[in-house]
C-alpha positions as CSV (number, residue, x, y, z in Angstrom):
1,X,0.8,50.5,163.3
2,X,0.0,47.0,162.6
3,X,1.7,46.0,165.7
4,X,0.8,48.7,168.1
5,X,-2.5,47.8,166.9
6,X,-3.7,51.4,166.3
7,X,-2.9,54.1,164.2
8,X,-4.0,57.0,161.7
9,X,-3.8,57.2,158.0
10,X,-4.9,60.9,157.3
11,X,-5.5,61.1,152.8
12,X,-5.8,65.4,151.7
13,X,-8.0,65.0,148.3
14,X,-10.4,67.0,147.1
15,X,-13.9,68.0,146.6
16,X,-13.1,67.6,143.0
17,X,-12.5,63.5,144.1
18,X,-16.6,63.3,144.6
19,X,-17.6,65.9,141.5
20,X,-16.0,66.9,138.2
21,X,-16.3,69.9,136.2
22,X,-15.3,69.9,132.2
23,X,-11.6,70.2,131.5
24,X,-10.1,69.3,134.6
25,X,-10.0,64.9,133.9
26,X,-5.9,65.0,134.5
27,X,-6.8,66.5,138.4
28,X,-10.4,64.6,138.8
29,X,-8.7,61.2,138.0
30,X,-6.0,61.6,141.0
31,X,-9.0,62.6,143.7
32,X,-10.9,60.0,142.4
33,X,-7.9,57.7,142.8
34,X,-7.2,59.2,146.4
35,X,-11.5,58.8,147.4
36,X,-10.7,54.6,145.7
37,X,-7.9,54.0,148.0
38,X,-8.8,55.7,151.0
39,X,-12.3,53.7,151.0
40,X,-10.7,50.4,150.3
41,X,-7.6,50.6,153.0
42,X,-9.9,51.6,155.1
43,X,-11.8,48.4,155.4
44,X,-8.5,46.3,154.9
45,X,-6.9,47.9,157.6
46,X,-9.8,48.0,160.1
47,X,-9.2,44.4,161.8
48,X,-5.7,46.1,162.6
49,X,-7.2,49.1,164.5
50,X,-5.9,51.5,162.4
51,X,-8.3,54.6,160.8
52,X,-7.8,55.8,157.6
53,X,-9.3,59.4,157.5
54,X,-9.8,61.7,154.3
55,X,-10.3,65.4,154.1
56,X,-11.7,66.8,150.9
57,X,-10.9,70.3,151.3
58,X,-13.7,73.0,148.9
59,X,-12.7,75.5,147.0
60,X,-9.9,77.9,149.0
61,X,-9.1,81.6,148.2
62,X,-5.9,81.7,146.0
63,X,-3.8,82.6,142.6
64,X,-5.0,79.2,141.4
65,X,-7.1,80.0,138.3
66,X,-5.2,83.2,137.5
67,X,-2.1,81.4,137.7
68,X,-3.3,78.5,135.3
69,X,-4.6,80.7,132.7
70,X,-1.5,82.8,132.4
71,X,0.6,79.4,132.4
72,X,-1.9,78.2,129.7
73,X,-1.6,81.2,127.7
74,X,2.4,80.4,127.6
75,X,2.1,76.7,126.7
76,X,-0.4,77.4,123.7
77,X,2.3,80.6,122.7
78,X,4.7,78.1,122.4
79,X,2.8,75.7,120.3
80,X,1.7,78.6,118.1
81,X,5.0,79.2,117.3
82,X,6.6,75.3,116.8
């Protein structure tokens, strides 16, 4: 890209990269990270023409939160029984 002089750096983070919501830190800290990095390439890699570009997707309709509590329900089964 550098030497084509042009180019595209396309980031997926999160909406959860600009808010946070109790009991989530482990997933906040990676969009947060993702937001950092995306912000501060962009500028170093602006004299070389290339974009950096970062979608924060919202909230999507899924399995996600049923899925997590039944997995946290195993993991704290497990414990219960060490």
């Amino acid at each position: 890209m550098r030497k084509q002089k042009s180019g595209r750096i396309v980031n997926i983070a999160s909406v959860g990269g600009r808010i946070a919501i109790p009991f989530h830190s482990g997933y906040h800290v990676t969009k947060f990270a993702s937001e950092g990095l995306s912000e501060s390439i962009q500028y170093e890699l602006d004299p070389f023409g290339i974009k950096v570009i970062l979608v924060e997707p919202g909230a999507v309709g899924s399995s996600f939160w049923k899925n997590m509590k039944q997995q946290r329900r195993k993991v704290l089964a497990k414990i219960h029984l060490m």
